[in-house]
Biopython code that builds the backbone (N, CA, C, O; Angstrom):
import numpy as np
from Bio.PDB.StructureBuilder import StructureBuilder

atoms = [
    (1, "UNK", "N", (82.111, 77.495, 14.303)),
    (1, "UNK", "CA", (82.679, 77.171, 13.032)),
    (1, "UNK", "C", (83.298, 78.370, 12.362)),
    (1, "UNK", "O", (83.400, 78.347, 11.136)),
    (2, "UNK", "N", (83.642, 79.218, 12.912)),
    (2, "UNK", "CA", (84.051, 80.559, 12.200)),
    (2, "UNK", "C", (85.890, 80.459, 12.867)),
    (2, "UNK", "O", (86.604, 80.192, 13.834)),
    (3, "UNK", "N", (85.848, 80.862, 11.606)),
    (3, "UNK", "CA", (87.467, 81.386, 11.724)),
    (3, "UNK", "C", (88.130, 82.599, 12.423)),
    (3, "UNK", "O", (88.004, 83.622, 11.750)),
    (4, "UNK", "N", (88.616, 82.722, 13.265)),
    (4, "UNK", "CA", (88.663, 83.700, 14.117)),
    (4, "UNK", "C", (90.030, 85.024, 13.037)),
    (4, "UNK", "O", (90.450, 86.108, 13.442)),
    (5, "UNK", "N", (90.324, 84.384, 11.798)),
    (5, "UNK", "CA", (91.196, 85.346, 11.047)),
    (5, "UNK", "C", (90.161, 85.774, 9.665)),
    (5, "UNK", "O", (90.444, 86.374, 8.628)),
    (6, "UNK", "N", (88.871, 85.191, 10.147)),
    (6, "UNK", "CA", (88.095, 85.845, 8.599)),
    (6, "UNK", "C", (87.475, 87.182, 9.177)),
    (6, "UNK", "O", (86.911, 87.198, 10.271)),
    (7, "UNK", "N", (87.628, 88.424, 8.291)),
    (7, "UNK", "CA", (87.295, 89.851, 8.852)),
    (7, "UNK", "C", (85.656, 89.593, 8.903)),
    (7, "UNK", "O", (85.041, 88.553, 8.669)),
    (8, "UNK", "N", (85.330, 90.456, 9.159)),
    (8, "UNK", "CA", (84.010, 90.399, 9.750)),
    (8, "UNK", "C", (83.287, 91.458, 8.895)),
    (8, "UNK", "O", (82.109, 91.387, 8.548)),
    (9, "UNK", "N", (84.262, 92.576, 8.565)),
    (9, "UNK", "CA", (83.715, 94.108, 7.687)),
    (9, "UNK", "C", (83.586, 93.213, 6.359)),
    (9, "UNK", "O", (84.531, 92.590, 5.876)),
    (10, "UNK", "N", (82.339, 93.238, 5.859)),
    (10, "UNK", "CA", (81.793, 93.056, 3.906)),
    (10, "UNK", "C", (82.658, 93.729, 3.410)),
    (10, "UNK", "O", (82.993, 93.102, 2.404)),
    (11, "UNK", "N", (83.409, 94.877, 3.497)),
    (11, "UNK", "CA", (83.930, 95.616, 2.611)),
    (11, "UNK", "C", (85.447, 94.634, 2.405)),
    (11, "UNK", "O", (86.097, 94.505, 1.367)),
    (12, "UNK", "N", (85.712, 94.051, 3.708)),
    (12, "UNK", "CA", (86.988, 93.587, 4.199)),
    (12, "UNK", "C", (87.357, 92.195, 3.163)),
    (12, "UNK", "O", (88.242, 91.969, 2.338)),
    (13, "UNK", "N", (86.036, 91.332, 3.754)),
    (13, "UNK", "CA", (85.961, 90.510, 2.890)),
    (13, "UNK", "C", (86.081, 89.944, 1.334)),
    (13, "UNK", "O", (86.656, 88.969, 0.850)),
    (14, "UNK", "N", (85.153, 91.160, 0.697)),
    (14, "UNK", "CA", (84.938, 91.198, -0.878)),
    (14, "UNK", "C", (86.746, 91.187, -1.326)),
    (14, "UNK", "O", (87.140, 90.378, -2.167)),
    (15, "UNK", "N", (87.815, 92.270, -0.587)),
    (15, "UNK", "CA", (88.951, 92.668, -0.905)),
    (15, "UNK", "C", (89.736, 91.285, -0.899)),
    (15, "UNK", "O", (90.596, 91.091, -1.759)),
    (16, "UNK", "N", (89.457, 90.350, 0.036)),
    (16, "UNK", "CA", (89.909, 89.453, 0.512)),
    (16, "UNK", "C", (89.912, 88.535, -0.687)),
    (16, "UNK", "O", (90.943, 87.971, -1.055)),
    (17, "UNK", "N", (88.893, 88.408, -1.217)),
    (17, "UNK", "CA", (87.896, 87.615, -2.429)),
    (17, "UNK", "C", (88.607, 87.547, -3.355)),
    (17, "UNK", "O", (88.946, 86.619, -4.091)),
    (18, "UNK", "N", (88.921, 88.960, -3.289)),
    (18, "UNK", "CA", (89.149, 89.533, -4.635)),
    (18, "UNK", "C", (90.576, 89.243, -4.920)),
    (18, "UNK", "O", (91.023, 89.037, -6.049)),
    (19, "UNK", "N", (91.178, 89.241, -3.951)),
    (19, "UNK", "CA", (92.916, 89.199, -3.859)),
    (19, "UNK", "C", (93.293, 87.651, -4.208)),
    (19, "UNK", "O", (94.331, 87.276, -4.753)),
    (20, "UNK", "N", (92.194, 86.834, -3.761)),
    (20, "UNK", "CA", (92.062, 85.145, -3.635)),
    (20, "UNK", "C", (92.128, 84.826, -4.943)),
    (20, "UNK", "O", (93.100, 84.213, -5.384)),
    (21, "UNK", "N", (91.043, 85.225, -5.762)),
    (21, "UNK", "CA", (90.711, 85.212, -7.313)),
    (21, "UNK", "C", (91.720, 85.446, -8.210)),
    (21, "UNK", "O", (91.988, 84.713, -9.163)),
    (22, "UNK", "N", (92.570, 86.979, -7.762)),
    (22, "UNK", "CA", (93.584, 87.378, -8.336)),
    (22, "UNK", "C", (94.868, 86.305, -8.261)),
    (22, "UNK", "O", (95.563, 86.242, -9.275)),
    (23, "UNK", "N", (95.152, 85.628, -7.352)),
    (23, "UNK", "CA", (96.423, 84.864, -7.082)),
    (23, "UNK", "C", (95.990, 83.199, -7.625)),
    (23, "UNK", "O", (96.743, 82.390, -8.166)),
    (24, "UNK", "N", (94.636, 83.042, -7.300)),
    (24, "UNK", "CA", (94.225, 81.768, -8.457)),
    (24, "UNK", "C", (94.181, 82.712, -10.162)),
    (24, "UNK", "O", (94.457, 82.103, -11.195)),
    (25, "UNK", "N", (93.899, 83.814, -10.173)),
    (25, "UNK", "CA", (93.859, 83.354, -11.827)),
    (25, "UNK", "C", (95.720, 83.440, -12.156)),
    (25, "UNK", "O", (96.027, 82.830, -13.180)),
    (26, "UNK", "N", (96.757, 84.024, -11.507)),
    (26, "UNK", "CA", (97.531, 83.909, -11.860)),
    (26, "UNK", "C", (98.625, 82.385, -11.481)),
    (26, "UNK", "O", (99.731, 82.230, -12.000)),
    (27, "UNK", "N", (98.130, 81.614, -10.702)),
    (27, "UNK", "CA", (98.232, 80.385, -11.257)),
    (27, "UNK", "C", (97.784, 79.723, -11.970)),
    (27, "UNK", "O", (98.526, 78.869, -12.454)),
    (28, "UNK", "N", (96.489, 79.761, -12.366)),
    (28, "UNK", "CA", (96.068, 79.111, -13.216)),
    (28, "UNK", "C", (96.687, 79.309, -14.888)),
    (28, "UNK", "O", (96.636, 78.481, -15.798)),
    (29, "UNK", "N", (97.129, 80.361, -14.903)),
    (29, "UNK", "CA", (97.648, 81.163, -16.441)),
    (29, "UNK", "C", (99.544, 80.546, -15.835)),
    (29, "UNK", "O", (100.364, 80.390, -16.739)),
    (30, "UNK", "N", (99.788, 80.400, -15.045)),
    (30, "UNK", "CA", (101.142, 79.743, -14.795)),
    (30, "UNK", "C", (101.163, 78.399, -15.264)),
    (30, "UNK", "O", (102.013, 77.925, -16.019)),
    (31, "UNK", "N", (100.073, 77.746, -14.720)),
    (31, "UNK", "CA", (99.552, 76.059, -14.943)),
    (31, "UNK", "C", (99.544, 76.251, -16.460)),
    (31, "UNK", "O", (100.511, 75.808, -17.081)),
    (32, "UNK", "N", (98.635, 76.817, -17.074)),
    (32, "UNK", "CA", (98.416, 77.249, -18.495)),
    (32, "UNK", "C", (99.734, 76.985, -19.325)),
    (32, "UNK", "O", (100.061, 76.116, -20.134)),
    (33, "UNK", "N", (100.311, 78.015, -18.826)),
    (33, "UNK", "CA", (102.238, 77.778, -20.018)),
    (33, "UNK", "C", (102.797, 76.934, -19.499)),
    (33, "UNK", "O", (103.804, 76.661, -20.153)),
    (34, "UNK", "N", (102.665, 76.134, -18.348)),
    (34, "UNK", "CA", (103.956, 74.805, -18.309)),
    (34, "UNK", "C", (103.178, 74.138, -19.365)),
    (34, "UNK", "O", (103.811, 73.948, -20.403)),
    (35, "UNK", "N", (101.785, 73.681, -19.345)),
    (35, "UNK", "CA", (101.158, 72.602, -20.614)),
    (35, "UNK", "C", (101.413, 73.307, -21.982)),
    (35, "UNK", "O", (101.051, 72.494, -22.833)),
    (36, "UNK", "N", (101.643, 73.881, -22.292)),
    (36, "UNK", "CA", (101.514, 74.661, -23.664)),
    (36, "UNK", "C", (102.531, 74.299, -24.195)),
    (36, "UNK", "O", (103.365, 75.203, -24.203)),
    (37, "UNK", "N", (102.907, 73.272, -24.710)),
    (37, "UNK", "CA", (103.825, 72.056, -25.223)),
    (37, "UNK", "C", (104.299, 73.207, -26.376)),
    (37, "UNK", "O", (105.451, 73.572, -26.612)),
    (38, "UNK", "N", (103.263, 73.584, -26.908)),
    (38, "UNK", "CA", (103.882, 74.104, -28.424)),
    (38, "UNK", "C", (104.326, 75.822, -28.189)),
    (38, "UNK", "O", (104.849, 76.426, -29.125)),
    (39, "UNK", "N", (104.163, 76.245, -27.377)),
    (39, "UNK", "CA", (104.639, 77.829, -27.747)),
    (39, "UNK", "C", (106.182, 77.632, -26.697)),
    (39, "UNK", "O", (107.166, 78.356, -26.851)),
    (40, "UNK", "N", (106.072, 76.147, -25.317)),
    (40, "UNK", "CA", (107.179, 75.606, -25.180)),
    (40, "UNK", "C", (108.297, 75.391, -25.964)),
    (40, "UNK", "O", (109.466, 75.639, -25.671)),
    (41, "UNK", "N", (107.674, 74.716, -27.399)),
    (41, "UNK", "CA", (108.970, 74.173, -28.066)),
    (41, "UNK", "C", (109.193, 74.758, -29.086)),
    (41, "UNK", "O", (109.999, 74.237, -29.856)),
    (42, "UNK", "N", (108.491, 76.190, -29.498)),
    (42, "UNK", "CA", (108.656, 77.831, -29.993)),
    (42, "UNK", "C", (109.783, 78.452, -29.352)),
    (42, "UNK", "O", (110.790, 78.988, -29.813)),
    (43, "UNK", "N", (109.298, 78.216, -27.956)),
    (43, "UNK", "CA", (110.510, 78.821, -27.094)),
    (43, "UNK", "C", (112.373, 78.165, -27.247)),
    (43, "UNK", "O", (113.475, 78.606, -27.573)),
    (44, "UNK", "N", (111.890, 77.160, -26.873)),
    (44, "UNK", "CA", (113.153, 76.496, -27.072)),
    (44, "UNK", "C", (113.791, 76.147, -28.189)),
    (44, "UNK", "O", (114.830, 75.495, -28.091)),
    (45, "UNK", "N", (113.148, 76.616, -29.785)),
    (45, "UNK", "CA", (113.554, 76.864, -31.014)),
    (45, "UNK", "C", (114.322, 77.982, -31.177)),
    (45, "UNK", "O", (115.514, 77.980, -31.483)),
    (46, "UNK", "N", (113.649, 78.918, -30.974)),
    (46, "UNK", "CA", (113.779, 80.238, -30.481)),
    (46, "UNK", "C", (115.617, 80.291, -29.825)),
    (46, "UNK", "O", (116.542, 80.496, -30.611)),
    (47, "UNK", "N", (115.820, 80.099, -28.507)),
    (47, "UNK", "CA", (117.051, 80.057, -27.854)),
    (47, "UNK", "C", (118.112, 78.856, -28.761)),
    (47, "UNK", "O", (119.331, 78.917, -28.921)),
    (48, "UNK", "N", (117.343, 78.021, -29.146)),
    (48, "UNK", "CA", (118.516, 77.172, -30.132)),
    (48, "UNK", "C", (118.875, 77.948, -31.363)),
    (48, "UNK", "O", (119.927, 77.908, -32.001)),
    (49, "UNK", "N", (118.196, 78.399, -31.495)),
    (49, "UNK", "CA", (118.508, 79.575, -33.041)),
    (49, "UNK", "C", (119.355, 80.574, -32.642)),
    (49, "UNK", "O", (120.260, 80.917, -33.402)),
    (50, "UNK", "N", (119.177, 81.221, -31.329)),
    (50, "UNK", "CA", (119.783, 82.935, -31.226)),
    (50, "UNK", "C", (121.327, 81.387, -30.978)),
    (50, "UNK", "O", (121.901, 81.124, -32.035)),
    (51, "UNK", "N", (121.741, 80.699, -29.904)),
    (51, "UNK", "CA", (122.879, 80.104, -29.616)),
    (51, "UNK", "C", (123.450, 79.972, -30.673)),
    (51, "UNK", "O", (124.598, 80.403, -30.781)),
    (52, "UNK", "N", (122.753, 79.288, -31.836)),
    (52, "UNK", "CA", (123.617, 79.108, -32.928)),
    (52, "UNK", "C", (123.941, 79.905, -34.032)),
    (52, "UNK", "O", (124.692, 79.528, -34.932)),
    (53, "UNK", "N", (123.101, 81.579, -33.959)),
    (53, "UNK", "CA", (124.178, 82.576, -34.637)),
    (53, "UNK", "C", (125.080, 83.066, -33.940)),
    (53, "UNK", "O", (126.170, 83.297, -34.464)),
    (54, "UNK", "N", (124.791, 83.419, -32.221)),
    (54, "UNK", "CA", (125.931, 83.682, -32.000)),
    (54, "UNK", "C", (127.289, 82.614, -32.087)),
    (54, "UNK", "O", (128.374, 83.189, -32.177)),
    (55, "UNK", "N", (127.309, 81.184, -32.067)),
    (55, "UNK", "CA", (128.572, 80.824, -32.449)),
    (55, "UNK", "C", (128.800, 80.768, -33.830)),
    (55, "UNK", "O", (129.894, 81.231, -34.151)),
    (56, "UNK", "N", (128.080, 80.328, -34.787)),
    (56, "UNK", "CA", (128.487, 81.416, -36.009)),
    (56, "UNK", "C", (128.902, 82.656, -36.184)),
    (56, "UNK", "O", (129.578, 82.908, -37.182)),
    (57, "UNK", "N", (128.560, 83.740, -35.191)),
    (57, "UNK", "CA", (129.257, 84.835, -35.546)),
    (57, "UNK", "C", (130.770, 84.760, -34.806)),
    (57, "UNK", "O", (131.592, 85.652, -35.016)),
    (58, "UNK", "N", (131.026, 83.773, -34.040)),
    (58, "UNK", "CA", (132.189, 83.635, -33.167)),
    (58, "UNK", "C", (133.174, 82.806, -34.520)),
    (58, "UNK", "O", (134.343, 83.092, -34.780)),
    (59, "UNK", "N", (132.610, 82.093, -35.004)),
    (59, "UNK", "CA", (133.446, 80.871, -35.562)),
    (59, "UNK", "C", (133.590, 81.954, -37.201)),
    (59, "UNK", "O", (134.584, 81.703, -37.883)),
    (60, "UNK", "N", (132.834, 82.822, -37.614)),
    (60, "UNK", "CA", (133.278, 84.195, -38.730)),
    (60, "UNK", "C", (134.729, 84.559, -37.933)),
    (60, "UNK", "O", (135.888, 84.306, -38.263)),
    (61, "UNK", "N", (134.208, 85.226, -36.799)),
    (61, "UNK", "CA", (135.690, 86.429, -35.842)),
    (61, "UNK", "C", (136.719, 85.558, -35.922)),
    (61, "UNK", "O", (137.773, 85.914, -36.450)),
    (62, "UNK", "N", (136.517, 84.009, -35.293)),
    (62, "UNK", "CA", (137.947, 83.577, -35.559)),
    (62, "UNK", "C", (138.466, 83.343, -36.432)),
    (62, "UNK", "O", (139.694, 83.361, -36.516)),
    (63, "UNK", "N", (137.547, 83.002, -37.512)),
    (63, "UNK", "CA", (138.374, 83.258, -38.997)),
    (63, "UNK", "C", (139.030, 84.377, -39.930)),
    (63, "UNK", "O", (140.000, 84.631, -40.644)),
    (64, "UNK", "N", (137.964, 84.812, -39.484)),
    (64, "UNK", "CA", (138.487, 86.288, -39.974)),
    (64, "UNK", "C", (140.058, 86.467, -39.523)),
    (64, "UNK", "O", (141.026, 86.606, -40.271)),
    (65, "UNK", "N", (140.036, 86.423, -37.996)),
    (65, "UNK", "CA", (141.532, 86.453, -37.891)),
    (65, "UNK", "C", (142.779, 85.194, -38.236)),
    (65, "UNK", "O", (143.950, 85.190, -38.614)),
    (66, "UNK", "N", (142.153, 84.584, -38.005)),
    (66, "UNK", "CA", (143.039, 83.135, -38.473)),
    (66, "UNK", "C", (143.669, 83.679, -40.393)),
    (66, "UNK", "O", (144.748, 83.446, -40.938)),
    (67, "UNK", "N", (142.858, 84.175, -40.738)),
    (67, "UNK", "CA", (142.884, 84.854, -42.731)),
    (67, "UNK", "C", (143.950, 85.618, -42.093)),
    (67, "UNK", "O", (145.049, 85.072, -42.001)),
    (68, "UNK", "N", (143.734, 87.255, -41.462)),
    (68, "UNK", "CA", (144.477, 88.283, -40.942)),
    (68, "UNK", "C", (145.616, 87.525, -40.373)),
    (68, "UNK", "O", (146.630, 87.834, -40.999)),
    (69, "UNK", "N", (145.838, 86.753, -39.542)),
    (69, "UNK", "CA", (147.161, 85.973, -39.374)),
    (69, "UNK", "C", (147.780, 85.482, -40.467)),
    (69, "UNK", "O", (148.840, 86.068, -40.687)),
    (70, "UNK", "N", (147.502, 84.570, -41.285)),
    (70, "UNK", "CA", (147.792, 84.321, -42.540)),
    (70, "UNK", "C", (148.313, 84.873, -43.411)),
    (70, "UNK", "O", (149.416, 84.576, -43.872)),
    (71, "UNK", "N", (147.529, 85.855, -43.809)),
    (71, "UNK", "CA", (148.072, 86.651, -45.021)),
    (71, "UNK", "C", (149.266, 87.532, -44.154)),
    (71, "UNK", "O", (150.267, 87.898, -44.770)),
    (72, "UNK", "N", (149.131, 87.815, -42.870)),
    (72, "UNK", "CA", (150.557, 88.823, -42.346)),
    (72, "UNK", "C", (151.945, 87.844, -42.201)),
    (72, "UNK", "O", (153.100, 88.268, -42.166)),
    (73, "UNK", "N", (151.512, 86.403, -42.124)),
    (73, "UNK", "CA", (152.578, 85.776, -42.345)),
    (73, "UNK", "C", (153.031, 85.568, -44.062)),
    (73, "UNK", "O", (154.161, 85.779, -44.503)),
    (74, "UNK", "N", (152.142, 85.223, -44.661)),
    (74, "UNK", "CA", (152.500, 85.805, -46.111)),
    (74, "UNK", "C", (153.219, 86.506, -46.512)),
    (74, "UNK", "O", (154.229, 86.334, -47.194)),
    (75, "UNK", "N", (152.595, 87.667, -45.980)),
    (75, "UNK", "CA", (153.248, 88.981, -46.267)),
    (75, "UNK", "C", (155.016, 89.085, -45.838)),
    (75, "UNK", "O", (156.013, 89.372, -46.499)),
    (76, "UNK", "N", (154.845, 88.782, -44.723)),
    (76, "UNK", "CA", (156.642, 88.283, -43.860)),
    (76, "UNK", "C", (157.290, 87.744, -44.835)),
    (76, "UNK", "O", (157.934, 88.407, -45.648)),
    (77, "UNK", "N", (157.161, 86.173, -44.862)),
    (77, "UNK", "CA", (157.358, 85.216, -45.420)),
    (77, "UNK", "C", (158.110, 86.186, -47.052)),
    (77, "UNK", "O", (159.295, 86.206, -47.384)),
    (78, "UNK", "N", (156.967, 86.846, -47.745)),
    (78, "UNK", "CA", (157.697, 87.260, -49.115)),
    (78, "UNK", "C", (158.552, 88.470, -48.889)),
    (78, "UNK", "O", (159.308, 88.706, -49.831)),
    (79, "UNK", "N", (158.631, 89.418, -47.724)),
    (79, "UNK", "CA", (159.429, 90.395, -47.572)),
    (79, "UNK", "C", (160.632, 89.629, -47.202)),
    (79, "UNK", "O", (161.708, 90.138, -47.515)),
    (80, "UNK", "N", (160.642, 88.329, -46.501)),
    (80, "UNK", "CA", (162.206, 87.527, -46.228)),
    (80, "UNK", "C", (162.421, 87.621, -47.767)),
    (80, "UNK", "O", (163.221, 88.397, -48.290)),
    (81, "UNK", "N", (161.576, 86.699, -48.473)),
    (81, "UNK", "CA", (162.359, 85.999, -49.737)),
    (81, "UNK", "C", (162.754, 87.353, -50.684)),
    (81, "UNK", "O", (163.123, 87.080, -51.827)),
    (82, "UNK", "N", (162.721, 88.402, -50.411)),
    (82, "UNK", "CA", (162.399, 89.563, -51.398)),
    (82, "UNK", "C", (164.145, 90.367, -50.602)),
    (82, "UNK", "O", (165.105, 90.902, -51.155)),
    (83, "UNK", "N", (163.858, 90.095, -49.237)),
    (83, "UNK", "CA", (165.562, 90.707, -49.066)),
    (83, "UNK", "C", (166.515, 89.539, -49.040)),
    (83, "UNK", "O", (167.613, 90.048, -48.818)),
    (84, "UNK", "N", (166.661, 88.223, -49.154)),
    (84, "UNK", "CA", (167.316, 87.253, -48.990)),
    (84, "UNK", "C", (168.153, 87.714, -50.112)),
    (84, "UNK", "O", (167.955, 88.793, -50.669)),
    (85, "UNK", "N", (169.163, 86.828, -50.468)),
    (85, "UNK", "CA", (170.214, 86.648, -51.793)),
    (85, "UNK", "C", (170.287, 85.571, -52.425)),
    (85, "UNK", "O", (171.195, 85.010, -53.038)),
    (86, "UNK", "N", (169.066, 85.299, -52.179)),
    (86, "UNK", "CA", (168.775, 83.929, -53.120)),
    (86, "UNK", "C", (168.686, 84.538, -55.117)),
    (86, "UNK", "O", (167.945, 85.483, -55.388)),
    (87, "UNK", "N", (169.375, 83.959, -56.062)),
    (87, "UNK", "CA", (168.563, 83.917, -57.085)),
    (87, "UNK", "C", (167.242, 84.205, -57.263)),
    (87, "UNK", "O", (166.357, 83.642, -56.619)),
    (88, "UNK", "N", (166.961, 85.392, -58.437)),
    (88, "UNK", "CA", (165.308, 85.397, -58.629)),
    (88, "UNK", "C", (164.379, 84.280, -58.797)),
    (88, "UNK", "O", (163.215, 84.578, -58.531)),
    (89, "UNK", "N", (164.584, 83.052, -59.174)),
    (89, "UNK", "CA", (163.998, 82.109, -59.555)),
    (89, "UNK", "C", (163.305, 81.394, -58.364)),
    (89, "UNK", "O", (162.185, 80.887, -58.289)),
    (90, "UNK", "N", (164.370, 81.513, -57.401)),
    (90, "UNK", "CA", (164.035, 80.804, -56.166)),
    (90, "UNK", "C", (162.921, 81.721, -55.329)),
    (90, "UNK", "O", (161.983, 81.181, -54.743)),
    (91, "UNK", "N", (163.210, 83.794, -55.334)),
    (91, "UNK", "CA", (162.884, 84.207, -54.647)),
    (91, "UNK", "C", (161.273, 84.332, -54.728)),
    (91, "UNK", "O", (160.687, 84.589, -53.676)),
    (92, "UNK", "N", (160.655, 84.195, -55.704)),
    (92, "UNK", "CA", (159.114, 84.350, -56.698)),
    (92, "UNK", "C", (158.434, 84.322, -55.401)),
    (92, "UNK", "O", (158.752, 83.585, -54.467)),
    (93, "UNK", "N", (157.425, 85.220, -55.405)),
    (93, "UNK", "CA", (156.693, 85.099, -54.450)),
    (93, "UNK", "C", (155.729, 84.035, -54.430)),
    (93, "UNK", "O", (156.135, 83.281, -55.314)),
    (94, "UNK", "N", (154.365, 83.378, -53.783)),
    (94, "UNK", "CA", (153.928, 82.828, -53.508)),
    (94, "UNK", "C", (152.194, 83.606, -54.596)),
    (94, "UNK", "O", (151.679, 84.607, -54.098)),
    (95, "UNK", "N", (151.704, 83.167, -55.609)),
    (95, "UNK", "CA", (150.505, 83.553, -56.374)),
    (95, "UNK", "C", (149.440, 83.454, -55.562)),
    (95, "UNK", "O", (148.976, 82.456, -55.010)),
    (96, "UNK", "N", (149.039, 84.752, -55.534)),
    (96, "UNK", "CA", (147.686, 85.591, -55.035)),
    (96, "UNK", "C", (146.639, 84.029, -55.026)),
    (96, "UNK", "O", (146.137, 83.621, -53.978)),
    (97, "UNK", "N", (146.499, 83.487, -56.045)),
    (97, "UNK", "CA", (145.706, 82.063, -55.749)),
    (97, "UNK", "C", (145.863, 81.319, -54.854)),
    (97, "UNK", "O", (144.800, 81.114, -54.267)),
    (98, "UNK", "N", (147.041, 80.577, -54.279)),
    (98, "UNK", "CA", (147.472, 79.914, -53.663)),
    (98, "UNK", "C", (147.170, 80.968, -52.680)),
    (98, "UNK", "O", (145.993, 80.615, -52.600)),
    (99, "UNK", "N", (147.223, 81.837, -51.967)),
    (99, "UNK", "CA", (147.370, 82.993, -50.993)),
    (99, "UNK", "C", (145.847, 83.057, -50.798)),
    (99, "UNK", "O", (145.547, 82.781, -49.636)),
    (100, "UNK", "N", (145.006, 83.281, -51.427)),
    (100, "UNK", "CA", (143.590, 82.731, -51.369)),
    (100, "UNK", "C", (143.085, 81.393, -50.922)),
    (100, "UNK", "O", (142.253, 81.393, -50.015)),
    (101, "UNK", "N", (143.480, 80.239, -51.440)),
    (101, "UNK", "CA", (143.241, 79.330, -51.477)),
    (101, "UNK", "C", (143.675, 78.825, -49.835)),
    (101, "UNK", "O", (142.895, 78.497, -48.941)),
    (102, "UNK", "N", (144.769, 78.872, -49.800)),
    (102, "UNK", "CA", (145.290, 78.398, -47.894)),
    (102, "UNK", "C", (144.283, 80.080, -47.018)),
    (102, "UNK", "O", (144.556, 80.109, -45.818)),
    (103, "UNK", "N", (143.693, 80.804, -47.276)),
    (103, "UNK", "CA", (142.788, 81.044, -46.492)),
    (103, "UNK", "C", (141.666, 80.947, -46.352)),
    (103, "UNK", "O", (141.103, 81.355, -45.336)),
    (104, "UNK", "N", (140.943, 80.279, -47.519)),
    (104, "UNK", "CA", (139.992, 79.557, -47.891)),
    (104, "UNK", "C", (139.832, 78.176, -47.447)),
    (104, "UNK", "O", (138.850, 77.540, -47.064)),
    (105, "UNK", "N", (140.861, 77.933, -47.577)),
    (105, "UNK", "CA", (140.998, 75.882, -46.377)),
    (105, "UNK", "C", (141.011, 76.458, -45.118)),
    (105, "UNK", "O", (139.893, 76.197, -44.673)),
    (106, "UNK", "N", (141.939, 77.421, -43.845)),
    (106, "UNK", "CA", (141.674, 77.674, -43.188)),
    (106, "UNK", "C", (140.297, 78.444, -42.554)),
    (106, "UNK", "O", (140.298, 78.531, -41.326)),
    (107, "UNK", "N", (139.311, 78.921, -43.151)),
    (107, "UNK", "CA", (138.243, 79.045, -42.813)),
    (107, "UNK", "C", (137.299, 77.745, -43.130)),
    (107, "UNK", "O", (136.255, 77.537, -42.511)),
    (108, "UNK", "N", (137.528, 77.352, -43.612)),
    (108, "UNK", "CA", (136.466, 75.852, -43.961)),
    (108, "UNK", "C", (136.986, 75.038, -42.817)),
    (108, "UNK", "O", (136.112, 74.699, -42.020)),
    (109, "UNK", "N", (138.075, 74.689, -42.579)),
    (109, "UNK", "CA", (138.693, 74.205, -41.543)),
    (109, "UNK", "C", (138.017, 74.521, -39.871)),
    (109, "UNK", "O", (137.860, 73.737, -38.936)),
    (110, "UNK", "N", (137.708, 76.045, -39.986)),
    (110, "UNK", "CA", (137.438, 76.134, -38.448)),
    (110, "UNK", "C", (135.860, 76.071, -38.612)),
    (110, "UNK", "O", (135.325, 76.234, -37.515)),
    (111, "UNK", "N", (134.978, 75.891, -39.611)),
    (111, "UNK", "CA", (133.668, 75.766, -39.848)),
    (111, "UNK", "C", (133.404, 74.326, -39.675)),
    (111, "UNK", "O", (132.549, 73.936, -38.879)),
    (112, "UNK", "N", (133.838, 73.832, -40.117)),
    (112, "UNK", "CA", (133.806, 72.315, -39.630)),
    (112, "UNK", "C", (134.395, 72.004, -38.341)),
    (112, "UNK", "O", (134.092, 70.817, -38.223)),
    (113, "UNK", "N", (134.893, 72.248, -37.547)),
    (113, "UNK", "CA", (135.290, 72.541, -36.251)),
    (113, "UNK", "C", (134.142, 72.624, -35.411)),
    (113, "UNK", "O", (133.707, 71.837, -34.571)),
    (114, "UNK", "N", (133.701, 73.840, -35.843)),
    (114, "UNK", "CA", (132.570, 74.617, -35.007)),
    (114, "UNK", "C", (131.554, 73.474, -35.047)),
    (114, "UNK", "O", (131.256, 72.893, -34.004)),
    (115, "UNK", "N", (130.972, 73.110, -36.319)),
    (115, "UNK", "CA", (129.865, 72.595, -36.590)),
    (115, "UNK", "C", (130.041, 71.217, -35.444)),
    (115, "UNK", "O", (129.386, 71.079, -34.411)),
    (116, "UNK", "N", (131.081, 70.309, -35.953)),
    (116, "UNK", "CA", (131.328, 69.202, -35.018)),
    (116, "UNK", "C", (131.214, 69.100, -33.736)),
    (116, "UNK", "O", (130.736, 68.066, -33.269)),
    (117, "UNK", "N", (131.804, 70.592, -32.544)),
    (117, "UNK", "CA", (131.587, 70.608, -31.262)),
    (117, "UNK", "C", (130.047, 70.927, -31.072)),
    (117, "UNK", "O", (129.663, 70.949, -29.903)),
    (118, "UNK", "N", (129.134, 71.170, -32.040)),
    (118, "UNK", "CA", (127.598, 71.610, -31.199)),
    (118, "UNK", "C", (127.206, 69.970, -31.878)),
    (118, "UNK", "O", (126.341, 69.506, -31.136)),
    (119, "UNK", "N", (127.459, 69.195, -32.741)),
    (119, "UNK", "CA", (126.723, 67.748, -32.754)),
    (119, "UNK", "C", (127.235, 67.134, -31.594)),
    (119, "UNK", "O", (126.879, 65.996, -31.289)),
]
sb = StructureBuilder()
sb.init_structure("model")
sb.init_model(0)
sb.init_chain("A")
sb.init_seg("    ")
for serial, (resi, resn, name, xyz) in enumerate(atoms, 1):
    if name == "N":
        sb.init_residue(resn, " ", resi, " ")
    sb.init_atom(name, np.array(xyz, "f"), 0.0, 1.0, " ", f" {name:<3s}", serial, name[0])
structure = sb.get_structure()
């Protein structure tokens, strides 16, 4: 009834034991965190949170530039009307409000964007 691969040296054995014990307790602590429902769904709070600042910080960058596009077309836009030969009346630039305001809809615009593709 003996196993012709079990060592025969006590010293051999105990090591053997010991290595056995070691590879059950580290399944058993493996078994352990698949059941652990709750530091599970810690975890997966966790990665839903970091995902959704980084596309918040993506859906800021593109606004930010979408504004920076904007206002440089602005800016164009009143250097035409400013060398044109139009009458002053016509040439008036476009009020700092309004110039605010259309980059203020364009960032709300791509925030609601964003928000819609992660529902």
């Amino acid at each position: 009834m003996s196993n012709p691969d079990t060592p025969t040296d006590p010293q051999q054995l105990r090591a053997e034991i010991d290595q056995t014990r070691a590879e059950l307790g580290e399944t058993v602590q493996e078994l352990a965190a698949k059941t652990d429902v709750k530091a599970r769904a810690k975890q997966a709070a966790g990665d839903a949170a970091g995902q959704a600042r980084q596309k918040l910080t993506e859906v800021k960058d593109q606004a930010a530039q979408a504004a920076g596009a904007a206002a440089d077309r602005v800016s164009a836009a009143k250097q035409q009307l400013a060398d044109s030969d139009l009458p002053a009346p016509v040439r008036r630039p476009l009020p700092p409000a309004a110039i605010g305001a259309a980059a203020a809809a364009i960032v709300v615009l791509l925030i609601v964007v964003a928000r819609r593709r992660r529902s």
